[in-house]
C-alpha positions in Angstrom: 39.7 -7.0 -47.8 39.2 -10.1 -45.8 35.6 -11.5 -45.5 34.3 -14.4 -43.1 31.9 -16.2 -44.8 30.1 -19.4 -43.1 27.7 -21.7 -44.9 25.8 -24.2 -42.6 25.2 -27.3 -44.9 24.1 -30.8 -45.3 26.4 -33.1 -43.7 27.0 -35.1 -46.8 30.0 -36.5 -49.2 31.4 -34.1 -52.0 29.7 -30.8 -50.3 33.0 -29.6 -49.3 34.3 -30.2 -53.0 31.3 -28.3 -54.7 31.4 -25.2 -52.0 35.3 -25.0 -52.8 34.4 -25.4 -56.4 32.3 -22.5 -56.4 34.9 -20.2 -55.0 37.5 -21.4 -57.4 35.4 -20.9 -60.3 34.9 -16.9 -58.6 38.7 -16.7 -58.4 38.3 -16.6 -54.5 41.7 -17.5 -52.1 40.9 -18.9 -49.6 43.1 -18.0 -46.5 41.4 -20.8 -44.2 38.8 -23.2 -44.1 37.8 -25.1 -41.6 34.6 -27.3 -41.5 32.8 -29.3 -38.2 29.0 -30.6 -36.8 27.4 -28.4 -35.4 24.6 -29.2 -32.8 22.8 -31.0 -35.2 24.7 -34.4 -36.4 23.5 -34.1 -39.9 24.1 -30.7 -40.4 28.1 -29.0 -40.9 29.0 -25.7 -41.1 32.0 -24.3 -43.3 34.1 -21.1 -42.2 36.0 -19.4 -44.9 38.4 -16.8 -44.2 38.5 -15.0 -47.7 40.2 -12.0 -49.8 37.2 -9.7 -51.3 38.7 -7.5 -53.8 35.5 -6.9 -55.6 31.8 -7.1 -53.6 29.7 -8.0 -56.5 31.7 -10.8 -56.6 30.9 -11.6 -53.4 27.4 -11.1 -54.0 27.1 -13.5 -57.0 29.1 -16.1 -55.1 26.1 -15.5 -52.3 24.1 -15.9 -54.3 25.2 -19.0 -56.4 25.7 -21.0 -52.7 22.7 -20.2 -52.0 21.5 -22.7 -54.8 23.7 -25.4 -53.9 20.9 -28.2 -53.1 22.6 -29.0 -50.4 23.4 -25.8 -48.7 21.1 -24.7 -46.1 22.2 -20.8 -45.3 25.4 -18.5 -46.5 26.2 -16.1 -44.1 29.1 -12.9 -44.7 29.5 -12.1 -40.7 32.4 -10.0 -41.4 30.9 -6.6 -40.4 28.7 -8.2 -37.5 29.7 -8.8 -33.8 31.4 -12.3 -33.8 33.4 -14.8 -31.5 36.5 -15.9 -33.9 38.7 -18.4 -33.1 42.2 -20.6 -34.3 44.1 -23.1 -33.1 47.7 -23.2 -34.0 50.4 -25.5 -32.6 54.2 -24.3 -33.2 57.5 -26.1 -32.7 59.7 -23.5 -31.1 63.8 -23.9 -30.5 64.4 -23.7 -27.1 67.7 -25.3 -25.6 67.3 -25.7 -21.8 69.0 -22.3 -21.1 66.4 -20.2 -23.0 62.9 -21.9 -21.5 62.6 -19.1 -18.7 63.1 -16.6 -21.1 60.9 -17.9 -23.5 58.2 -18.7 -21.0 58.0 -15.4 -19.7 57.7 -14.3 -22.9 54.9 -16.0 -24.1 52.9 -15.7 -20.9 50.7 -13.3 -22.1 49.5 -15.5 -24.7 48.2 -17.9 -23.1 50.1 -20.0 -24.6 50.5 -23.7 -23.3 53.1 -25.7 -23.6 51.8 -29.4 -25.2 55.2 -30.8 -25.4 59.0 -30.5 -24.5 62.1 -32.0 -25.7 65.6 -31.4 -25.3 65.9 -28.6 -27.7 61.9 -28.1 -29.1 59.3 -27.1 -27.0 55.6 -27.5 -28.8 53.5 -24.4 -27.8 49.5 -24.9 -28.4 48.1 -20.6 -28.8 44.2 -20.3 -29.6 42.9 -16.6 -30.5 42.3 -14.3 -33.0 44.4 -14.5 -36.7 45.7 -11.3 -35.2 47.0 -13.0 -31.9 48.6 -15.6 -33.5 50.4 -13.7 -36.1 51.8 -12.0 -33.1 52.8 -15.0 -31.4 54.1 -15.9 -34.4 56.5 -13.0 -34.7 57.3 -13.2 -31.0 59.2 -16.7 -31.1 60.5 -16.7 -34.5 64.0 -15.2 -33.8 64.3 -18.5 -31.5 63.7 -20.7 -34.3 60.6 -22.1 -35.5 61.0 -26.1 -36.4 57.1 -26.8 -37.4 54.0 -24.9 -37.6 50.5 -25.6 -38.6 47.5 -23.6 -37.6 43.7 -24.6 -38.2 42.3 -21.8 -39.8 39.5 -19.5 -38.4 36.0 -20.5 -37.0 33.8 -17.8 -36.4 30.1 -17.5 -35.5 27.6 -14.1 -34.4 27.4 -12.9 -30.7 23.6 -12.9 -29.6 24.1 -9.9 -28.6 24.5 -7.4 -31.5 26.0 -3.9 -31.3 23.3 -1.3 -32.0 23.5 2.1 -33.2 23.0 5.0 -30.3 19.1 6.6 -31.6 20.0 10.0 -33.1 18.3 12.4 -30.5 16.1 15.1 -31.8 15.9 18.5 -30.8 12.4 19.6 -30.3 11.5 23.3 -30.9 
């Protein structure tokens, strides 16, 4: 199962290498990372896109960030409400002929269009893993040249879902 995990950490040199450590040591794969500021200038924080296989695992790892000296707060938001985002740019093969097709095509993405040449067109597409996978798919029988996507960043909606109150029957 995949798990979102975000530590918010001291913005200092070799943090990276010790959080990363730590999953390696847990036998963790990591399916993206990415790391960034946040609205503090010494503070980062680190999305990991993960696969769990056991939770206890993920517990321990918790638990073992958690005492990283310069690790601040570990948070699994997996199962919360959450604003998730990637980035991920792809060189499609598009000969002049095609481009109506293809842009009609991708229009529902929201996909823009960074760069054109005579037979590449660079598409930027930011969503969900789930959208771009599907983009993905969409434009590979044309020919995919290059790809590289950023990984996930994630972070919790202030507003949470809550649970409807169970209504009791009074006798």
């Amino acid at each position: 199962m995949k798990r979102v995990i975000t530590v918010t950490v001291i913005n200092q040199s070799g943090v990276l290498n010790r959080v990363t450590g730590l999953l390696m040591k847990r036998q963790f794969n990591i399916e993206s990372i990415t790391v960034g500021h946040t609205e503090q200038p010494d503070i980062s924080k680190m999305t990991f896109l993960v696969n769990v296989e056991d939770e206890r695992k993920l517990e321990q790892l918790t638990k073992q960030l958690q005492k990283q000296i310069d690790v601040i707060k570990v948070d699994d938001i997996t199962d919360k409400s959450i604003v998730m985002r990637e980035l991920a740019l792809i060189k499609v093969m598009s000969p002049a002929n095609l481009r109506g097709e293809m842009n009609s095509l991708v229009e529902p993405f929201r996909a823009t269009i960074l760069d054109a040449g005579r037979n590449v067109v660079t598409y930027q597409v930011t969503g969900n893993p789930e959208k771009i996978e599907a983009f993905i798919e969409l434009v590979k029988p044309y020919g995919i040249k290059e790809l590289t996507r950023t990984g996930v960043t994630a972070f919790v909606r202030e507003t949470q879902k809550t649970e409807k109150p169970q209504l009791s029957i009074l006798k």
